[in-house]
C-alpha positions as CSV (number, residue, x, y, z in Angstrom):
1,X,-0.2,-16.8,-70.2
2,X,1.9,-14.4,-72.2
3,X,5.3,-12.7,-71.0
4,X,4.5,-9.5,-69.6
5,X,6.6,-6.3,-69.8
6,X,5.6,-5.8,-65.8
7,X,7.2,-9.0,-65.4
8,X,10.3,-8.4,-67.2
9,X,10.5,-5.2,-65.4
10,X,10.3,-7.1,-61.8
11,X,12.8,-10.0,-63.2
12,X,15.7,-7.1,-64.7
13,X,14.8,-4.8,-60.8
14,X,15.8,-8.1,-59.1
15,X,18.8,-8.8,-60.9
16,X,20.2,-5.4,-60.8
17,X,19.8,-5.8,-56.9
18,X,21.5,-8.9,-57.1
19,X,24.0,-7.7,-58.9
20,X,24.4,-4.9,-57.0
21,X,24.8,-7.2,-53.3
22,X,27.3,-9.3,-55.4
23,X,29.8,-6.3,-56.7
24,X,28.4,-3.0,-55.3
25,X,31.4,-1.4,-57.7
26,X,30.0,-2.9,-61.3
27,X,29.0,0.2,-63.0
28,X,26.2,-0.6,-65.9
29,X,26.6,-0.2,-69.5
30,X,23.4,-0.1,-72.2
31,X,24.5,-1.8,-75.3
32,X,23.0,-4.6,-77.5
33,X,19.5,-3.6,-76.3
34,X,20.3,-4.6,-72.9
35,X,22.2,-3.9,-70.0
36,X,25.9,-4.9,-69.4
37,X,27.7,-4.8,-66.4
38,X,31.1,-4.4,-66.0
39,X,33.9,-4.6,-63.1
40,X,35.8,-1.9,-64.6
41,X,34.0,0.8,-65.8
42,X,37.1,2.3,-68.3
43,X,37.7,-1.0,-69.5
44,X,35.1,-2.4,-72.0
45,X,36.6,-5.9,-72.0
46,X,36.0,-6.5,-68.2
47,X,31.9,-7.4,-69.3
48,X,31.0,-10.2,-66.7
49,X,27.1,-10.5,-67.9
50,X,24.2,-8.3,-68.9
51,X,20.5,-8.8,-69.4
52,X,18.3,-8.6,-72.1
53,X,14.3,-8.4,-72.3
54,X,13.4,-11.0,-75.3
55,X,9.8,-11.4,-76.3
56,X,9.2,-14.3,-74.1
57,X,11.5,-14.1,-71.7
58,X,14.7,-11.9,-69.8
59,X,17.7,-13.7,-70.7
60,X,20.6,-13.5,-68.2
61,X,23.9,-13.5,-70.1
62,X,27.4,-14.9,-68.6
63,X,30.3,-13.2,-70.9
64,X,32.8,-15.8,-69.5
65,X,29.6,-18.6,-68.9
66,X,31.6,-22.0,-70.2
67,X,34.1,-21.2,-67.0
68,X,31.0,-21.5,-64.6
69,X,30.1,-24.3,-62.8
70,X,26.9,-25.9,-63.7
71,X,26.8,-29.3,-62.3
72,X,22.7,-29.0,-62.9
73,X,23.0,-27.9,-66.2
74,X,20.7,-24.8,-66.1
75,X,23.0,-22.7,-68.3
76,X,22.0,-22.9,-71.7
77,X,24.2,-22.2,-74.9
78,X,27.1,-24.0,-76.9
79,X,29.3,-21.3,-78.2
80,X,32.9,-20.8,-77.4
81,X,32.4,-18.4,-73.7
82,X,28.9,-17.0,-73.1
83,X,26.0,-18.9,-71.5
84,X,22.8,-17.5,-70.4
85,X,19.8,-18.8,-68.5
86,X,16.4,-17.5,-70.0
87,X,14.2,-16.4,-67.3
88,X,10.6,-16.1,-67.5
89,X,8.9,-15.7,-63.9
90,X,10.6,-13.8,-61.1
91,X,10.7,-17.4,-59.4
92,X,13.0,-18.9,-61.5
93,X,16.2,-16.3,-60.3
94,X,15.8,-18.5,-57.6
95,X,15.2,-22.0,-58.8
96,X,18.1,-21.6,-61.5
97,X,20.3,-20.8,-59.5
98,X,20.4,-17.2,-61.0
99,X,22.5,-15.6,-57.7
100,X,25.1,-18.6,-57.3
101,X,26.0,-18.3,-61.2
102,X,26.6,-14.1,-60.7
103,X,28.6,-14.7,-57.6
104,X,30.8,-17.4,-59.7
105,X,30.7,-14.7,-62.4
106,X,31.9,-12.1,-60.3
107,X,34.5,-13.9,-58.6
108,X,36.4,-15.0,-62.4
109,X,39.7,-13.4,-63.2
């Protein structure tokens, strides 16, 4: 079964809603082929995460990520800040933890 652009299309819908719940004031951004979203809109720097469709998957992306906590080690990456989770079924915002991660996100100086 191949990655679908109707199901990265459902997976990026349900995190935008998420994502709006979370912060109703994050204002969205396109750059680097994706989406960032910000908690200040006239300050660039204040990225908390953004998603991007890959090939094979969306990949939710944590600008301050290696702050989070991830006791079940569902975040992926090993670079100084950002983590991401790659998601490939709209299941899986749920069963990583894709909501508790954003709120954590959200909640970061």
């Amino acid at each position: 079964m191949s990655f679908a652009l109707d199901t990265a299309e459902q997976i990026t819908k349900r995190l935008d809603e998420l994502i709006s719940e979370i912060c109703p004031a994050a204002t969205r951004r396109a750059m680097y082929g994706g989406i960032i979203f910000q908690k200040d809109p006239k300050e660039p720097s204040s990225g908390v995460c953004g998603h991007f469709i890959y090939k094979a998957h969306v990949g939710m992306e944590f600008s301050q990520g290696y702050r989070l906590k991830d006791s079940e080690r569902l975040l992926e990456g090993s670079g100084k800040y950002r983590r991401h989770i790659k998601l490939r079924t709209i299941e899986e915002i749920e069963s990583k933890q894709v909501r508790q991660f954003l709120e954590q996100a959200f909640a970061l100086d």
